[in-house]
C-alpha positions as CSV (number, residue, x, y, z in Angstrom):
1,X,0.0,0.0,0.0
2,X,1.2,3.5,-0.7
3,X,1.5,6.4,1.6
4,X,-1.3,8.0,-0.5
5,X,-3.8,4.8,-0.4
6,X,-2.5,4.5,3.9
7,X,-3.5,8.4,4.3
8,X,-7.0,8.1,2.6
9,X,-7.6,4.5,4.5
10,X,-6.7,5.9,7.9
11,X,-8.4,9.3,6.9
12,X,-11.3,7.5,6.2
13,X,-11.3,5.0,9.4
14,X,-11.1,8.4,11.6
15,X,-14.4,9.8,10.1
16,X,-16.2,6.9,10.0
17,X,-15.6,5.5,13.4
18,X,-15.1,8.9,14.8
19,X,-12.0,8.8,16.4
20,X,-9.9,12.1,17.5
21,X,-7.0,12.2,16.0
22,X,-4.7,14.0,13.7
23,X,-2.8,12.3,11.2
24,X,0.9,13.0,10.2
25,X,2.3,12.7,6.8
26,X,6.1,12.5,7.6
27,X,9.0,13.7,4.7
28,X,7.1,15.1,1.7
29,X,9.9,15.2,-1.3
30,X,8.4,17.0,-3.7
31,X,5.4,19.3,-3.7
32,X,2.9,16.8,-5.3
33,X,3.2,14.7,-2.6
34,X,2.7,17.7,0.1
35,X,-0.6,19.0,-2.0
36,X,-2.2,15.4,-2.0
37,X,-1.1,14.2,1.3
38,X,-3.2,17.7,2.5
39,X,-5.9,16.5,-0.2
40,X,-6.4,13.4,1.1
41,X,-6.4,15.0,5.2
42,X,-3.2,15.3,6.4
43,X,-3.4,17.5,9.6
44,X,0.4,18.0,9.4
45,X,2.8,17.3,6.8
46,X,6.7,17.3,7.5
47,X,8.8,18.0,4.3
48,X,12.1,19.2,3.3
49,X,12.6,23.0,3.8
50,X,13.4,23.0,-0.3
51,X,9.9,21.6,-1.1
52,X,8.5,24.0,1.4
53,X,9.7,26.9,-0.4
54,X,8.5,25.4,-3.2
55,X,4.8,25.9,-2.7
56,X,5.7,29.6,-3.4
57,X,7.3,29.6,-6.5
58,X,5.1,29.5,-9.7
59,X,5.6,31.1,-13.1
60,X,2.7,33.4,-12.9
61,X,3.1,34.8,-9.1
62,X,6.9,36.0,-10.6
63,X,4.9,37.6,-13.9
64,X,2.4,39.3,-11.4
65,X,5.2,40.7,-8.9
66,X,7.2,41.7,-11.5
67,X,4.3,43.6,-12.7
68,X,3.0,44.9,-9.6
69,X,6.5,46.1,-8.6
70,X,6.8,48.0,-12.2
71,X,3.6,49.5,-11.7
72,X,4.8,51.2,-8.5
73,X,8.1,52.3,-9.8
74,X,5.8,54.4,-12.2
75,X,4.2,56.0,-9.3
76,X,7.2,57.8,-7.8
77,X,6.2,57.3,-4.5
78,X,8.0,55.3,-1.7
79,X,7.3,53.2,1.5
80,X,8.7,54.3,5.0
């Protein structure tokens, strides 16, 4: 059994039976696995501090920064 098919099974014991309790999903690699391990009901997800920083990076946040940040250039004025 995977950890995927393990999360969902205990996930689905928990609600069924009604048991209070959190599960863990320990040492995400890679981003997927973080997204679908909270998918599937992770309460808390342990991953690598690169995959962490992950979850921020995507081509289109950069684009929109970069254009936000452009747009108040052009306004002259400054924080502080």
């Amino acid at each position: 059994m995977g950890g995927t098919q393990l999360i969902q099974g205990i996930r689905w014991i928990y609600n069924n039976y009604g048991f209070e309790t959190e599960i863990l999903a320990a040492s995400a690699r890679q981003v997927a696995q973080l997204l679908k391990a909270d998918c599937l009901g992770s309460n808390v997800i342990t991953a690598l501090p690169k995959v962490f920083w992950q979850l921020f990076e995507h081509l289109m946040t950069g684009k929109g920064l970069a254009a936000f940040l452009a747009d108040w250039v052009k306004t002259g004025q400054e924080l502080g």
